[in-house]
N, C-alpha and C positions, 0 to 999 in steps of 0.2 A: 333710508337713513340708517346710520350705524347702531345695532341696539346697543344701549351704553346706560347705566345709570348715573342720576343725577348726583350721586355719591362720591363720584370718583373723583380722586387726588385732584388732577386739574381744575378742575370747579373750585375748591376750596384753594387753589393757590389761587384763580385769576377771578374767581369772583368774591365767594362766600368773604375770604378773609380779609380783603383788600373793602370792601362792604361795611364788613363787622367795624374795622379801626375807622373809617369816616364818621358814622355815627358813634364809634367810643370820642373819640378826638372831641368832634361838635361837643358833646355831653360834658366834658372837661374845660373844654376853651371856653364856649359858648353854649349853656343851657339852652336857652329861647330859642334856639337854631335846631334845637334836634328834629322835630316833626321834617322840616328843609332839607337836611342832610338823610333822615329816612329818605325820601323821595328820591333824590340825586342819586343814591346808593342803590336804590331799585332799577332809575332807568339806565342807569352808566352799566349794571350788572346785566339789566337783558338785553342792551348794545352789544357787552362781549359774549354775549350767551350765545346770539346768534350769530356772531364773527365766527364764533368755535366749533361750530356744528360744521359737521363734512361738508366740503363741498360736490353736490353732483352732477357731474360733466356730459351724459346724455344730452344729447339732444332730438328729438324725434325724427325732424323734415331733414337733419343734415349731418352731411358724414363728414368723421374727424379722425386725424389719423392718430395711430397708438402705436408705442413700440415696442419689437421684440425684446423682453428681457431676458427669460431664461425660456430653454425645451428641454423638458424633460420625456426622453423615450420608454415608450412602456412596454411599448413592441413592434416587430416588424413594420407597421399602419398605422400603430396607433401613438399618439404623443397628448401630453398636458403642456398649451402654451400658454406663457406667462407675460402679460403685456403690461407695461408702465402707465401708468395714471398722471398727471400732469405735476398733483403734487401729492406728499408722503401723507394727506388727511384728506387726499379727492377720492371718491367713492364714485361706480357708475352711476347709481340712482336708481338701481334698473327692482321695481316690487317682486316680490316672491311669485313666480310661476310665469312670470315673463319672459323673454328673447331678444336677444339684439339681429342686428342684420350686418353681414356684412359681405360690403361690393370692393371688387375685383374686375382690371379689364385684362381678361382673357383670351389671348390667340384662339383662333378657330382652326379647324383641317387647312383650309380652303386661304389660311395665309391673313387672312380678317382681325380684327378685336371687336369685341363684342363685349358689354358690362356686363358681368353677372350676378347675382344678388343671392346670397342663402342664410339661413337662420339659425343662429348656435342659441342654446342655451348654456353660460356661464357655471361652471361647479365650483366656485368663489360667489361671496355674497357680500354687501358694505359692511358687515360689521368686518370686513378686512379692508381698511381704505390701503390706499397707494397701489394697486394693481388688481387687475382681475385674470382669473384661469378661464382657460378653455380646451377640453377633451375633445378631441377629434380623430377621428376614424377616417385614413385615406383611401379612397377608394382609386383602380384602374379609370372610369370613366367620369370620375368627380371633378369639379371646375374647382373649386372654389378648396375643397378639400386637399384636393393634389397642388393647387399655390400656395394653401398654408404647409403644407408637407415642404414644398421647397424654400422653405421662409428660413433665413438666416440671422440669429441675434444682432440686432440696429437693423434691420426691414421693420417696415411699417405694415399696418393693414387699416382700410377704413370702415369705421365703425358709426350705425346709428341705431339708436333706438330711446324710450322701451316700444317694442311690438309685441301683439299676443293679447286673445280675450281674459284669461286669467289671473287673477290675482287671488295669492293666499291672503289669507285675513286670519288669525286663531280662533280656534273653537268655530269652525263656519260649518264643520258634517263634525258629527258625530266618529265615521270609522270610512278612511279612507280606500277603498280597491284601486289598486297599481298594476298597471300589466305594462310590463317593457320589452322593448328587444333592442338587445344590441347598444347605439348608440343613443337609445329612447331613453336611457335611464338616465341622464342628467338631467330633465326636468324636474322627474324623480325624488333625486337626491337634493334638488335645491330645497322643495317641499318638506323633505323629511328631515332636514336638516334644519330648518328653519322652525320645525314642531318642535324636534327634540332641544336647542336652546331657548323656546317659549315654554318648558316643561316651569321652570322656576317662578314664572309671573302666571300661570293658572292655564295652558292649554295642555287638554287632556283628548286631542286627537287619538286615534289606534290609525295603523295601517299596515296593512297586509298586501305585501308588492310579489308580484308574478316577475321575477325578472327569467328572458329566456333568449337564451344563444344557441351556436351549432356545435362548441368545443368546450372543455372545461377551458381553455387557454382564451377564449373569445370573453371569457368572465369580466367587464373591466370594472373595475374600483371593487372589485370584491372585499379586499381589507377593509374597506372604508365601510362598506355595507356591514361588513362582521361586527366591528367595533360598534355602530349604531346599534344594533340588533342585541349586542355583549350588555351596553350599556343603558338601554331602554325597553323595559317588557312590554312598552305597549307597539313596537315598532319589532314586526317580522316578516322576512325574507325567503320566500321560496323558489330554488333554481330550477329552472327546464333545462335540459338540453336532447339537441338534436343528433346527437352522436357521442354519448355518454362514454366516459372511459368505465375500466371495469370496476365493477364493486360501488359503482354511486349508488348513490339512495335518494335520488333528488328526482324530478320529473322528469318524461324521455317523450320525445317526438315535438309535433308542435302544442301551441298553449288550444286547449281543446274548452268543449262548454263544460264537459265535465269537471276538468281543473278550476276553471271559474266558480264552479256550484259550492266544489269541495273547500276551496281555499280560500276564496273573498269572501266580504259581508254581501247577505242577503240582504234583495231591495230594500228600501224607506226613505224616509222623508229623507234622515238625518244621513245618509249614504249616499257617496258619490264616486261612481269609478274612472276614472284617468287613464287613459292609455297615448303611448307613445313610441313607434317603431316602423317599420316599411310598409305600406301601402296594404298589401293583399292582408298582413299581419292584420290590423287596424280594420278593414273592409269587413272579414271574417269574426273579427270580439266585438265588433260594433252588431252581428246578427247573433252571433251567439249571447250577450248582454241582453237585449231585447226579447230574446227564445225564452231567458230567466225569471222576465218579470222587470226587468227596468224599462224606464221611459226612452222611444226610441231615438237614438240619435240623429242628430242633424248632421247634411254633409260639411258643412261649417260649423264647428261649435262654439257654443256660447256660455256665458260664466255660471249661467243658472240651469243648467242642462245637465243631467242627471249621470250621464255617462258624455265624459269632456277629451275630444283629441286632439292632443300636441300638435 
């Protein structure tokens, strides 16, 4: 749901105030009616209250299609697509730390189609209703990545969800560890992004995100991570890379147990480390975590699971 306070202008044009004059009015026409007209004023108000609230268009079991609105390119592979929502106050629905799915029938070598199925996570969240973003990274031998690649403003793509064990909640750890690669970091950024506008209603998460690529040029949403980081002491960003230009001062090679030791919070209760990024990546911080002193992970993880993969 969109976070919105109950303050806002709208509310007092289509309820508060339209409320307030039924009960002034009764009190002037007719005294003995007032208690009547409170009542009427209440249920008529949380009728609209709940007409007004976003509506959310996920659905789990079933795919629906959505259209291209805008692509914006970021580089040779990589693009932010921007798909329309049904209407200008529909919002996915999709909780903090979750994924949608989405299928595609894809030609095969062999002349075939064949459905394919893979999982984005959104770097748009409901409190932006009428469309959702999705960053994606094309790959040579990607299904699903190489048909959004070939996707033209008015194509479709079909979408379901929410999928995913995780859901953010505020104040749930104490001091989040983040390790990414690559395209791992939109998870990421849904989570941290989602702390930092909880900072005004009382979440006082920290995290400390490993994000690591192979170029400084592989960096993606780096502005967006600066700004976060510019604007929040309790949210900080440390880069790897695998092939450093000259003169960085960031990490070099891949993400090691030592980076981990150095950089994240140390085990406890109230800690929980996140990871998100290719296979061997995740295989290798799931034994180095565990080498640490965290709880060892599951090959499936689950929401209460000490060290959790995307």
């Amino acid at each position: 749901m969109s976070e919105e306070s109950l303050l806002e202008r709208k509310y007092f044009d289509g309820i508060y105030i339209p409320a307030g004059l039924l009960v002034f009015g009764t009190v002037i026409v007719k005294k003995e009616w007032t208690l009547y007209a409170a009542l009427a004023a209440l249920i008529l108000g949380a009728i609209k209250y709940f007409r007004m609230l976003p509506k959310k268009v996920l659905k789990p079991a079933v795919f629906q299609e959505f259209e291209l609105k805008e692509k914006t390119i970021i580089s040779h592979n990589v693009a932010i697509y921007r798909f329309k929502l049904p209407t200008p106050d529909s919002v996915l629905g999709l909780p903090i730390g979750q994924h949608i799915s989405i299928g595609a029938a894809i030609e095969q070598p062999d002349g075939s189609t064949k459905e394919i199925v893979r999982s984005y996570t959104p770097i748009s969240g409901d409190h932006q209703p009428g469309y959702f973003d999705l960053l994606i990274k094309s790959y040579p031998t990607g299904n699903i990545s190489k048909h959004m690649a070939s996707l033209q403003v008015g194509q479709t793509i079909r979408v379901k969800g929410p999928k995913g064990a995780f859901v953010y909640t505020p104040n749930m750890v104490r001091h989040f560890g983040m390790i990414a690669g690559g395209t791992g970091i939109t998870p990421m950024l849904q989570v941290i992004r989602a702390i930092v506008r909880g900072r005004a209603a009382g979440d006082r998460t920290e995290v400390d995100l490993i994000f690591a690529n192979v170029t400084a040029q592989d960096i993606l949403l780096k502005e967006d991570l600066d700004a976060l980081v510019a604007q929040d002491k309790g949210i900080r960003v440390h880069y790897v890379l695998d092939r450093p230009p000259e003169g960085w001062t960031g990490g070099v090679g891949f993400v090691t147990q030592e980076m981990v030791e150095k950089l994240l919070p140390k085990p406890a209760s109230d800690v929980k480390i996140l990871l998100c990024g290719p296979p061997p990546m995740i295989s290798g911080l799931k034994k180095a975590t565990e080498a640490l002193g965290f709880q060892k992970a599951r090959p499936v993880s689950k929401l209460e699971d000490q060290v959790f993969a995307f």
